[in-house]
C-alpha positions in Angstrom: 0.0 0.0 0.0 2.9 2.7 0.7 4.6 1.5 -2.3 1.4 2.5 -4.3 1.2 5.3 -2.4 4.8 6.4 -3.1 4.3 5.7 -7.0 1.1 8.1 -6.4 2.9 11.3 -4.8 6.1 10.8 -6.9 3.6 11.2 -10.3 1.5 13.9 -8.6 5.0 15.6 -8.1 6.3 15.2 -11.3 3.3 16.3 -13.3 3.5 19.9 -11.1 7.1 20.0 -12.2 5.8 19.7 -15.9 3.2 22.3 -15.6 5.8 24.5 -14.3 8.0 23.2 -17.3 5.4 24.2 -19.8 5.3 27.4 -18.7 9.2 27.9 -18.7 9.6 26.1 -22.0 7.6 29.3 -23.3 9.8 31.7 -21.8 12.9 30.2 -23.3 11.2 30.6 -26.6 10.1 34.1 -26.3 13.9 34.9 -25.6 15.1 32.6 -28.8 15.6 29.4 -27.3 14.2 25.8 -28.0 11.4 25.0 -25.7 13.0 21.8 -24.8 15.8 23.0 -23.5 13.6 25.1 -20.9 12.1 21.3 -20.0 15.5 20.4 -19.6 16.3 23.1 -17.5 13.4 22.6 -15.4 13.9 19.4 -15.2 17.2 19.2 -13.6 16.1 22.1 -11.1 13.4 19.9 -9.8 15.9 16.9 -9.7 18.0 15.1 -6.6 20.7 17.6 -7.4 19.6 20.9 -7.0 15.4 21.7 -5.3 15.0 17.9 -4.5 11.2 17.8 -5.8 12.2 14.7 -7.7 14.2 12.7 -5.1 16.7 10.2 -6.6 14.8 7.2 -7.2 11.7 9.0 -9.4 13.2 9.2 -12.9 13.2 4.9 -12.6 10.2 4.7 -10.6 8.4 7.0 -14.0 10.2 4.7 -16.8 6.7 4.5 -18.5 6.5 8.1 -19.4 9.9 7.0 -21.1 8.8 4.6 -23.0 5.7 6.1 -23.9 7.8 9.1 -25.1 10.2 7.5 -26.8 7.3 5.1 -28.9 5.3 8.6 -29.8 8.7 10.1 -30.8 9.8 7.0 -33.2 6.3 6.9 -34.6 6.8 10.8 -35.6 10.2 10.7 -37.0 8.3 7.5 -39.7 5.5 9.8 -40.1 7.8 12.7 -41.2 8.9 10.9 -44.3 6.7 11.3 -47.0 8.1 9.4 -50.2 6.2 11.8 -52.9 7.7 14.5 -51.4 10.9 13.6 -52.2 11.4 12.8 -56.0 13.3 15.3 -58.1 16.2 16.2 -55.1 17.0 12.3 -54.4 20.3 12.4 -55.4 21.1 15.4 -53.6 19.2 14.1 -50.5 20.8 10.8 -50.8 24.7 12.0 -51.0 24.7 14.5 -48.4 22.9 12.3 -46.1 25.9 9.2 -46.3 28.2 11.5 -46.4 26.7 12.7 -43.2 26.1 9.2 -41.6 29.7 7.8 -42.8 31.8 10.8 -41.2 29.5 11.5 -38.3 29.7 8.0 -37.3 32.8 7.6 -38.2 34.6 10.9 -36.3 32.2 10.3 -33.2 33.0 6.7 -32.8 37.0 7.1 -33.1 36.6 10.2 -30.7 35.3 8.5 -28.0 37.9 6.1 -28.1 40.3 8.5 -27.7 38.5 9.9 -24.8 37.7 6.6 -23.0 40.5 6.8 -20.0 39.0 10.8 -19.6 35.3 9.5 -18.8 34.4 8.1 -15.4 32.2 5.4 -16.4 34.1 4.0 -19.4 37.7 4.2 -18.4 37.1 1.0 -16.0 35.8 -0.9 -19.2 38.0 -3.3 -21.1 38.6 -2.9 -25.1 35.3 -4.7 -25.7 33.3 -2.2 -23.4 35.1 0.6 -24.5 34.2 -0.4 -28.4 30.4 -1.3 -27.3 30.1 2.2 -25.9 31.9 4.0 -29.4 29.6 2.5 -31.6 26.4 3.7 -29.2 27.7 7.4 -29.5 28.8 7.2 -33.0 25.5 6.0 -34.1 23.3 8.8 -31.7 25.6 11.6 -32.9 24.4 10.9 -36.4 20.8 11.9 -35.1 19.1 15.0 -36.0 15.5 16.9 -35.5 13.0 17.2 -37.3 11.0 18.5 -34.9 13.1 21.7 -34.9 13.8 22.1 -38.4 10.0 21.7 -39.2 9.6 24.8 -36.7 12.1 27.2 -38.0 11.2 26.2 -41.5 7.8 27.7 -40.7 8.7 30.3 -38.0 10.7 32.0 -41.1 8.0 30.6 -43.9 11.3 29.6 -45.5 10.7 27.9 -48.7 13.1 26.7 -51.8 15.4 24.1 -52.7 18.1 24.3 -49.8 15.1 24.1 -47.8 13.6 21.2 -49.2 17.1 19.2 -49.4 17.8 20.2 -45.1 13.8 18.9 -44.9 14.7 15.8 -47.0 17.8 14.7 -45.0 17.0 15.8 -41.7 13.8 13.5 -42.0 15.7 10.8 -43.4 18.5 10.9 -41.3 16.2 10.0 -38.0 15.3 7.1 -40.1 18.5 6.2 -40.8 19.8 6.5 -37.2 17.1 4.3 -35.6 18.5 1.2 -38.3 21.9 2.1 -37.3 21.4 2.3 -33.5 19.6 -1.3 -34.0 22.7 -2.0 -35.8 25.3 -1.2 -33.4 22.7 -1.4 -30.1 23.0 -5.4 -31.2 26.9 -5.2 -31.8 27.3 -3.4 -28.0 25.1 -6.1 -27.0 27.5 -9.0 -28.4 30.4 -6.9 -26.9 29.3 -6.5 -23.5 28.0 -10.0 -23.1 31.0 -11.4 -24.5 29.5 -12.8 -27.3 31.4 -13.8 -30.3 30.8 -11.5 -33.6 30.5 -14.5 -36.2 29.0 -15.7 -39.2 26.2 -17.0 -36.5 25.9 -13.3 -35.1 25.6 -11.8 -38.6 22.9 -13.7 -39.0 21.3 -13.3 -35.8 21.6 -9.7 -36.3 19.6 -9.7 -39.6 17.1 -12.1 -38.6 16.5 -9.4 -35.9 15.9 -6.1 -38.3 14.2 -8.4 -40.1 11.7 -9.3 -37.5 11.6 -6.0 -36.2 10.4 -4.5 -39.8 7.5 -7.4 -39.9 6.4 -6.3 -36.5 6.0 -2.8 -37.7 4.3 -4.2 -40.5 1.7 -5.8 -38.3 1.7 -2.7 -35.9 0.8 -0.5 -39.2 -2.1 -2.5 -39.9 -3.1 -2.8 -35.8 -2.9 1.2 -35.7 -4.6 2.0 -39.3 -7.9 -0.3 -38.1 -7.8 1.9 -34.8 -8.0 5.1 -37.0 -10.9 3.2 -39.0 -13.0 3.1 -35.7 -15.7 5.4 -34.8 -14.8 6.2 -31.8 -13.4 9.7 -30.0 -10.6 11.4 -30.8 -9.1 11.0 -27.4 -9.7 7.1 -27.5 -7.5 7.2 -30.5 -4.7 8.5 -29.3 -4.9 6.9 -26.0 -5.0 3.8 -27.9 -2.1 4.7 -29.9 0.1 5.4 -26.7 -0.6 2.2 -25.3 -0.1 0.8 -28.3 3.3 2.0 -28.7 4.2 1.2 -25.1 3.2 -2.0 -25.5 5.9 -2.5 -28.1 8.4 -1.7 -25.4 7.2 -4.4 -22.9 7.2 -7.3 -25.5 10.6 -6.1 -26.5 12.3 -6.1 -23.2 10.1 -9.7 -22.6 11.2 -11.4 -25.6 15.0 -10.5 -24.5 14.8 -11.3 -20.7 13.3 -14.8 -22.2 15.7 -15.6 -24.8 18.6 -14.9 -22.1 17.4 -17.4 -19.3 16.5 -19.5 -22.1 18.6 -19.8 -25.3 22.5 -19.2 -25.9 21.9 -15.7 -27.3 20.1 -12.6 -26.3 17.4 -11.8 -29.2 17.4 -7.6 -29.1 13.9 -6.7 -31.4 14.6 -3.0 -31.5 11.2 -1.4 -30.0 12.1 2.1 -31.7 12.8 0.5 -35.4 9.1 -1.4 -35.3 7.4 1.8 -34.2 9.0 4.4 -36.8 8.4 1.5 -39.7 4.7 1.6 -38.4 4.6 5.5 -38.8 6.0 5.1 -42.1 4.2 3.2 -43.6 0.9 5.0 -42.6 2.3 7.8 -43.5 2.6 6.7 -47.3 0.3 3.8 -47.5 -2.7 4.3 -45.3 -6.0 6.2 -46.3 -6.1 7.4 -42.6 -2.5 9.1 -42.7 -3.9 13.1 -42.1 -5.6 11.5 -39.3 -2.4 10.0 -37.6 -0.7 13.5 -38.8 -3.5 15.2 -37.0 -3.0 13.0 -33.6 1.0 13.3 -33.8 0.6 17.0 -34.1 -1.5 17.6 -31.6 -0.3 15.6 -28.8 3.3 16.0 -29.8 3.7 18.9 -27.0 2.3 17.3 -24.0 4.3 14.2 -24.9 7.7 16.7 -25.3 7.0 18.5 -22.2 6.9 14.9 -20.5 9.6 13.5 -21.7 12.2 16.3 -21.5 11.4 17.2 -18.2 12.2 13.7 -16.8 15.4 13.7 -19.0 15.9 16.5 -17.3 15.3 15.4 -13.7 17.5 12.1 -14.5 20.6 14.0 -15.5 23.4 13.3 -12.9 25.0 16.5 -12.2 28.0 15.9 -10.7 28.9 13.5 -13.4 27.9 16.7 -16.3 30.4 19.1 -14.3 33.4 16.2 -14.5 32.5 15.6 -17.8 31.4 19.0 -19.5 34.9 19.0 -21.4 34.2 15.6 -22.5 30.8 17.2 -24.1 32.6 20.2 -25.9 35.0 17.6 -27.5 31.9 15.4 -28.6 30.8 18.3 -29.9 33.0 19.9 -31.6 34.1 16.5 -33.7 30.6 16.3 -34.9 30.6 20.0 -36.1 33.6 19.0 -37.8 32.3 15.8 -39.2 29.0 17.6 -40.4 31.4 20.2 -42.2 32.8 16.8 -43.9 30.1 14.9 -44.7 27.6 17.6 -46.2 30.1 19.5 -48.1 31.8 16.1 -49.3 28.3 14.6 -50.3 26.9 17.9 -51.5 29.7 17.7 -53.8 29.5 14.2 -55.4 25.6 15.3 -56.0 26.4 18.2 -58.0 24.9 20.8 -55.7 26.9 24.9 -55.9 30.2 25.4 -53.9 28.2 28.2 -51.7 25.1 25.7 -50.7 28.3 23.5 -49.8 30.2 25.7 -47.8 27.4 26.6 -45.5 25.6 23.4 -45.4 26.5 22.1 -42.1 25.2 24.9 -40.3 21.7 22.8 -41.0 22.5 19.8 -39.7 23.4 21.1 -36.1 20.6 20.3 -34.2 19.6 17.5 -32.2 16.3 16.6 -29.9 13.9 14.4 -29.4 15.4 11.2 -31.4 19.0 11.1 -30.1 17.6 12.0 -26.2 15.1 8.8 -27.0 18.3 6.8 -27.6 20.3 7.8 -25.0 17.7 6.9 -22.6 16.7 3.7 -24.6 20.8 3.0 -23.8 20.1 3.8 -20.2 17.3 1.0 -20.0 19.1 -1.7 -22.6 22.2 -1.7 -20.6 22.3 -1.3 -17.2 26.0 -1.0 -16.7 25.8 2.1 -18.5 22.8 3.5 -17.3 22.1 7.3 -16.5 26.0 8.0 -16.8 25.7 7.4 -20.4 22.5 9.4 -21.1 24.2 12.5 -18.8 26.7 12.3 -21.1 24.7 12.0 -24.6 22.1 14.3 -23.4 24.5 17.2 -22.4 26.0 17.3 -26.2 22.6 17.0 -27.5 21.9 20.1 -25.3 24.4 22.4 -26.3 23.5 21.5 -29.9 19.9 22.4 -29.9 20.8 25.6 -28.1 23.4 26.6 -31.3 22.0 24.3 -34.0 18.3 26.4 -34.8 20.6 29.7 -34.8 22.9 28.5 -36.8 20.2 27.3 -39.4 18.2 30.3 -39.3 21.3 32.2 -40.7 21.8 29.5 -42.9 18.1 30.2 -44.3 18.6 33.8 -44.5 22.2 33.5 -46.0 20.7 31.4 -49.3 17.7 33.7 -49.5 15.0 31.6 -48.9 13.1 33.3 -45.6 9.8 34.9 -46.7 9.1 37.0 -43.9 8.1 40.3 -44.4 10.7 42.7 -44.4 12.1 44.5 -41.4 10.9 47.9 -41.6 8.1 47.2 -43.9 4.9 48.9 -43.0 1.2 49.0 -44.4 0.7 52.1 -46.0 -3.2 51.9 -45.3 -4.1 51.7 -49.2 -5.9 48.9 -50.1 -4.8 47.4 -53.2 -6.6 44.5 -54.1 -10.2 43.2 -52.9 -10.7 39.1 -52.5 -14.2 37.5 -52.7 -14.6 33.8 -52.1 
């Protein structure tokens, strides 16, 4: 009964702390800031560290919110990629974007070698460990947002073909990253456990994506006869959270099973079955404005949830050891961005000047890299919150520079259609509409 009790006040409490992190989240934006990183902020206030309002204990006592989160967020970074929208900047789209995944993950992975023996929780790790954790961070350092580009794109009514290639790869980049965290989530798994990478694993590993893109296959169909029903709006979506939480459960069942049971660990990446499920409603479904509708509507409460107890689960005193660690992190992925787009902007043909200032679009990071660095919290333990404190404080300082950085960008290439500064209405009308 206290247990229940306790589960009750520690909600109660966090839900006031998200209120209050609502409200914050709007300041920061009224002075130029994402509103996620006021969550953050708010967050770690209310945390063990600082107010106490979230003892220690709450983040893992909540882990639902995170995996309700983190299904809604996977589900929106599928339902961002719309296939007709693409065609006629593909080859543009598709350079820049390996040559941002191949340097990214490349630079990021080889960095964090080097900087093992800095980093408290890695530097007791042997090779293997210290390999496991380099693939995780290259692979969530090729992450970006959508989420953020989307809103600068129409805080500036920016449109034109720089635009619509940033759009293009930004979108398909969050798809690629979830296949490539599966990918090396699965390696870090072998490397850890001290599993053998073989011809065997190979084919364990593909046996696993490919089970994990039939399971969003059959969660597509699930979710598009939910959107069929006649019922309320709210049922929907309710149904669709579950849903997408549910996914987490049978994931982490299926892998506690198949290690008391079999020689192996079998690792169905929840995130990869849930953005292939968005996806494909997104281009095949009859119901896909409806699911738009739903993701954009509930998309805020969800953010303000889930940043806020990213926030309250950062462990200080492990940021402020490791805050130099951060800047180096994140300054080799400015570099490899500067790499990768200009190198792959190149192959595709694109103009020397939409080269050269490229990479100040591909900056920011939110709601899919946070989602993996707590997903790596849950999926291994003897990395836990040290690992997301550390992920989480790059990802921080680049959504605080990345939306600046692509707003010049914007402006720079000519493509902002806001009125002009200065420009006033000189009370003449000019034209009369009917209709």
């Amino acid at each position: 009964m206290d247990t229940i009790l306790e589960w009750i006040i520690r909600l109660t409490s966090f839900l006031v702390v998200a209120l209050a992190a609502h409200r914050i989240g709007a300041m920061f934006a009224r002075l130029g800031l994402p509103k996620i990183t006021g969550y953050l902020v708010t967050g770690l206030l209310a945390g063990p560290f600082i107010l106490n309002m979230l003892p220690a204990g709450a983040p893992e006592h909540l882990l639902f919110v995170d995996e309700f989160s983190l299904a809604f967020i996977a589900f929106a970074a599928g339902s961002e990629l719309y296939l007709p929208e693409l065609k006629g900047r593909l080859r543009s789209i598709g350079w820049v974007t390996a040559g941002l995944v191949l340097f990214t993950f490349t630079f990021g992975a080889i960095a964090m070698l080097l900087l093992a023996d800095n980093i408290p929780f890695v530097n007791r790790m042997d090779t293997a460990g210290q390999i496991a954790v380099a693939l995780l961070v290259g692979a969530i350092l090729v992450a970006r947002s959508p989420s953020s580009a989307i809103a600068i794109v129409n805080e500036l009514r920016a449109k034109g073909p720089f635009t619509q290639m940033v759009l293009g790869v930004t979108v398909i980049m969050d798809v690629v990253v979830i296949v490539l965290f599966a990918i090396s989530s699965s390696a870090a798994d072998a490397l850890l456990t001290g599993l053998s990478i073989s011809a065997g694993f190979v084919f364990l590993l593909l046996a696993e994506l490919g089970v994990a893109v039939a399971a969003g296959y059959a969660l597509y169909k699930f979710l598009n006869w939910v959107l069929s029903q006649t019922v309320s709006h709210l049922s929907k979506v309710g149904a669709i959270l579950v849903t997408g939480y549910g996914v987490f459960v049978l994931s982490s069942l299926l892998r506690a099973y198949s290690r008391a049971y079999f020689p192996f660990e079998i690792l169905i990446e929840p995130l990869l079955v849930c953005l292939v499920a968005g996806f494909l409603i997104n281009n095949y479904s009859a119901r896909r404005l409806e699911m738009a509708e739903i993701l954009h509507q509930t998309g805020p409460f969800i953010y303000v949830l889930f940043f806020t107890l990213t926030g309250a689960s950062l462990e200080l005193d492990l940021l402020l050891r490791t805050w130099p660690i951060a800047l180096a992190l994140f300054a080799t992925r400015i570099l490899a961005i500067g790499l990768g787009s200009f190198v792959g902007g190149t192959v595709a043909g694109d103009t020397l000047a939409s080269n050269r200032i490229k990479w100040m679009a591909f900056i920011t990071q939110a709601g899919v890299a946070l989602g993996l660095a707590k997903d790596v919290a849950g999926e291994f333990p003897v990395l836990g919150n040290d690992f997301a404190t550390l992920i989480i404080s790059v990802v921080v300082i680049n959504e605080t520079i990345g939306p600046l950085l692509f707003k010049r960008a914007i402006k720079y290439v000519g493509e902002s259609r806001l009125r002009a500064e200065g420009a006033e209405f000189d009370c003449v009308r000019d034209v009369l509409i009917f209709g």
